[in-house]
C-alpha positions as CSV (number, residue, x, y, z in Angstrom):
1,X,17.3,0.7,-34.6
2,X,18.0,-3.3,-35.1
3,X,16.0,-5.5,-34.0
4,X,18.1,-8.3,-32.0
5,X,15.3,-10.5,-30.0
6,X,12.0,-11.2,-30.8
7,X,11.5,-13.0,-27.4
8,X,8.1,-15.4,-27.3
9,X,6.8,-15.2,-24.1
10,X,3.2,-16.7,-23.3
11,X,0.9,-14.5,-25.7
12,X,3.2,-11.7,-25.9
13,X,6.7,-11.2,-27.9
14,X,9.1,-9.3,-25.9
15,X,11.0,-6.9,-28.6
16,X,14.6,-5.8,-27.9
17,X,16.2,-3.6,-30.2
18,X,19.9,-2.7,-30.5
19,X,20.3,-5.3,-27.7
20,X,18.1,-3.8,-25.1
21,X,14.5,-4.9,-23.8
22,X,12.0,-1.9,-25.4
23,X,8.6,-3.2,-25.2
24,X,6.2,-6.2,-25.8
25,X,3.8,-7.0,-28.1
26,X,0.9,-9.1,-29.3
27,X,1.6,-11.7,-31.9
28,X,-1.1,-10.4,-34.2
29,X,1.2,-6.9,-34.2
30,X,4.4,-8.9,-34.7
31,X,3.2,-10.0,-37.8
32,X,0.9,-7.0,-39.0
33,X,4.2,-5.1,-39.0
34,X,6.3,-7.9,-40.4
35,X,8.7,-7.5,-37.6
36,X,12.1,-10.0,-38.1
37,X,15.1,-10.3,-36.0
38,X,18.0,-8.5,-37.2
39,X,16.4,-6.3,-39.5
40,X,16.0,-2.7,-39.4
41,X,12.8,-1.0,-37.4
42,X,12.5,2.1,-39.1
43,X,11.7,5.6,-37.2
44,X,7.6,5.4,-38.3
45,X,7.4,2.2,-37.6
46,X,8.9,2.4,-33.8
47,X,6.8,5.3,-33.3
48,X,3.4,3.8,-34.0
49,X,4.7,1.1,-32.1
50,X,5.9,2.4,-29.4
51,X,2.5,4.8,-28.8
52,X,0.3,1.5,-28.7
53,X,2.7,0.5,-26.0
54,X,1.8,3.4,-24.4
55,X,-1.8,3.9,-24.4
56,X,-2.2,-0.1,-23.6
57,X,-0.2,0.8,-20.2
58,X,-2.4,3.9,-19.6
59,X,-5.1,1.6,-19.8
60,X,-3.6,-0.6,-17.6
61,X,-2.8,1.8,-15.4
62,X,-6.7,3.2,-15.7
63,X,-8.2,-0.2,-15.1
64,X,-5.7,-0.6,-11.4
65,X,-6.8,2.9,-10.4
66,X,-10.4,2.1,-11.1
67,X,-10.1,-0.8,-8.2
68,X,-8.5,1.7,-5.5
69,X,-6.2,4.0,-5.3
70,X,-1.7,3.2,-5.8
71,X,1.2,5.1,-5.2
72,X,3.9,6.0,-7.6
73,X,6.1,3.2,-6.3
74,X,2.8,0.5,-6.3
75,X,1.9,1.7,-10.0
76,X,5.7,1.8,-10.9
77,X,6.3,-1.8,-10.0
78,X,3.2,-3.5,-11.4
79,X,4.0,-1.7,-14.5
80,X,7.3,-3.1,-14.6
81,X,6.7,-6.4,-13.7
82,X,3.5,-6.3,-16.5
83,X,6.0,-5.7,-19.3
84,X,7.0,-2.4,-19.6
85,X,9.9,-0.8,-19.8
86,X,11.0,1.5,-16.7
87,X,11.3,4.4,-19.0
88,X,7.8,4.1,-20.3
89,X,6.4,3.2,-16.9
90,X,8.0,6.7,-15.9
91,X,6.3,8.4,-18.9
92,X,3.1,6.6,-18.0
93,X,3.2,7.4,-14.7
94,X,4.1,11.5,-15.2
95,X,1.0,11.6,-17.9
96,X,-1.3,10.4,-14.5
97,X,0.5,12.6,-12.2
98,X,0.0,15.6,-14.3
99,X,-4.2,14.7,-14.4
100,X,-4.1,14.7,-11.0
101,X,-4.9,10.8,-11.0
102,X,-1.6,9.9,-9.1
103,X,-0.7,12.0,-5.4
104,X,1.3,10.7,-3.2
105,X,0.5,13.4,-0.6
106,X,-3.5,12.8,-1.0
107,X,-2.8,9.1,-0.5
108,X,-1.0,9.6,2.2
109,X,-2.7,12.2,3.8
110,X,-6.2,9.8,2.9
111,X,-4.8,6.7,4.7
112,X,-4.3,8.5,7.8
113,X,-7.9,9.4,7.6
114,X,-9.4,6.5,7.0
115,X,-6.9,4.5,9.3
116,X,-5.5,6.6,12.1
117,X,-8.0,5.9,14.7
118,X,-7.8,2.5,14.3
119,X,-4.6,1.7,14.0
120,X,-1.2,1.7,15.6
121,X,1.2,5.0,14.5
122,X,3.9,2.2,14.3
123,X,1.9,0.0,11.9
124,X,0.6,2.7,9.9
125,X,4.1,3.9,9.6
126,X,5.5,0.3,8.5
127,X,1.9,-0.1,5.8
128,X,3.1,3.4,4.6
129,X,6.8,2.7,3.9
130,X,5.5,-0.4,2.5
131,X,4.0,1.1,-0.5
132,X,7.2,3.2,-1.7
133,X,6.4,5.9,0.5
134,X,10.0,8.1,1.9
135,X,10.4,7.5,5.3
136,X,10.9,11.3,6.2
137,X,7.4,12.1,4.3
138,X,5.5,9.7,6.0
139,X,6.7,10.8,9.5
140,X,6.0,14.6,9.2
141,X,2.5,13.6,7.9
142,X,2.3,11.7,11.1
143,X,3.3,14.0,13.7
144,X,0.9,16.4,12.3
145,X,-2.2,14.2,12.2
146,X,-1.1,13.5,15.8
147,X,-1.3,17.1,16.5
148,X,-4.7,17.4,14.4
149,X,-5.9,14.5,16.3
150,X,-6.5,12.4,13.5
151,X,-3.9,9.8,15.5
152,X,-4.0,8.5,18.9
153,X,-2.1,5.3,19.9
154,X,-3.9,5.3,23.3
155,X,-7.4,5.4,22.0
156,X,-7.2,3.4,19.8
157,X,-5.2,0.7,21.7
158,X,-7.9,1.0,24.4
159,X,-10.0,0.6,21.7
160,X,-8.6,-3.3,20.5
161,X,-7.9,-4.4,23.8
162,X,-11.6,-3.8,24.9
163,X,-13.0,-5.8,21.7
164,X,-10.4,-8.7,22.9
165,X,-11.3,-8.5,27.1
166,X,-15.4,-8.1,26.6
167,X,-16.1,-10.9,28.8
168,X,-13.3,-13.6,27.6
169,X,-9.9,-12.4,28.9
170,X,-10.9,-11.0,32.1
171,X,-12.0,-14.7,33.3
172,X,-8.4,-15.6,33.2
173,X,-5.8,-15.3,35.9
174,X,-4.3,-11.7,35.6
175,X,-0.9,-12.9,34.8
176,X,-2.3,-15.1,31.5
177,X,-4.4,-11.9,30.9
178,X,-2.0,-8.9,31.1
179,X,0.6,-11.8,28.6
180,X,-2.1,-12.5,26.2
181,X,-3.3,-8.4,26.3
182,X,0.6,-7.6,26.1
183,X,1.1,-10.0,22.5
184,X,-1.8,-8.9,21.4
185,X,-0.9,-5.0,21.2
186,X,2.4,-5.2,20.7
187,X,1.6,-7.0,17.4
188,X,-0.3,-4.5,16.5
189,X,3.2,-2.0,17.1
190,X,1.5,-0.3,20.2
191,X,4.5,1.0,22.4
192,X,5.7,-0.3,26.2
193,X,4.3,2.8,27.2
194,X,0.9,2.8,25.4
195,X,0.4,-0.7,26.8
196,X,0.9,-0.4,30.2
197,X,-1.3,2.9,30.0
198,X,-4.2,0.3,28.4
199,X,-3.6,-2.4,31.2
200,X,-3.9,0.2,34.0
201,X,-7.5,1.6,32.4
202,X,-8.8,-1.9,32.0
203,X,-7.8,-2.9,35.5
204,X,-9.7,-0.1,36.9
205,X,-13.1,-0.7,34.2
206,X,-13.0,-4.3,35.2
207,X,-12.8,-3.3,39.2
208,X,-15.4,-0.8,38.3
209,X,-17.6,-3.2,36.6
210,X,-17.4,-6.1,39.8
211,X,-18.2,-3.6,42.0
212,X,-20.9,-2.6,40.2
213,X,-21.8,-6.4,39.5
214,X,-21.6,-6.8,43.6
215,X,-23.6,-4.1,44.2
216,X,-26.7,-3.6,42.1
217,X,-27.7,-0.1,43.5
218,X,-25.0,1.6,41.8
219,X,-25.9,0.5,38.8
């Protein structure tokens, strides 16, 4: 393999070879090596190389898990877009998959834990795709935490719109109410459906409430 770019860039040296982008380095490797444009890299040399490039991007990749948890396609790009090449950000990526450090399916299934009851199925499904999750997966793993109950748009709709009422809404005329309720939960990617379901509870807790309020012996 030739060498045709050593390309300065910052603290590193981007290092193309037979006219292709292969890796970067540190400019205390450059010269340890005695790396030149145009010359010859020979086979040894690559190698050594080329596993230093390696085991700095499993660090790398260590040091983001050790801060929460990615998906292929979060790891993927912030490899990519730290230096290395897609290839070795594939080989990086298979070496954490094969630890059992890298799951899409756990991650998925874990964020419908941890976020199911408190957020919209639409919204979970957008944050999902967002990550470089496949559409199809993240669907299936949706309609069965719906029927494991882990997800339930009109509980946990009911849920936001009574932190937002408590005392503030309620005081405004119904039609200012039912808009600002109506923004508020559709934002959040709460269906026609689910929201009308949410304003007719809240109707009947805040007639339930002023009758109470009118009538302190059935408290």
């Amino acid at each position: 393999m030739r060498i045709s770019k050593l390309l300065k860039n910052g603290k590193k040296t981007e290092v193309f070879l037979d006219g292709k982008y292969a890796f970067f380095l540190y400019g205390g490797e450059v010269e340890k090596h005695g790396l030149r444009e145009g010359e010859i890299l020979e086979p040894e040399i690559f190698a050594t190389l080329h596993a230093q490039v390696l085991a700095r991007g499993k660090r790398r990749t260590y040091h983001l898990l050790g801060k929460r948890d990615h998906t292929s396609h979060e790891l993927r790009r912030k490899l990519v877009r730290g230096g290395y090449a897609e290839e070795d950000a594939e080989a990086i990526l298979e070496y954490f998959k094969e630890k059992g450090f890298v799951d899409d399916v756990r991650y998925l299934e874990d964020r419908i834990r941890q976020q199911g009851g408190r957020k919209s199925k639409n919204a979970l499904a957008f944050g999902l795709r967002s990550q470089g999750l496949e559409s199809r997966q993240v669907e299936q793993a949706l309609v069965q935490a719906e029927g494991e109950g882990l997800l339930d748009d009109r509980a946990s709709a009911l849920d936001a719109a009574r932190k937002k009422v408590s005392g503030k809404w309620e005081r405004l005329e119904e039609m200012a109410w039912k808009r600002k309720l109506w923004s508020h939960l559709q934002y959040k990617g709460y269906s026609h459906e689910t929201i009308g379901w949410v304003w007719e509870r809240l109707q009947e807790e805040c007639l339930d409430r002023r009758e109470q309020e009118e009538d302190p012996e059935d408290r």
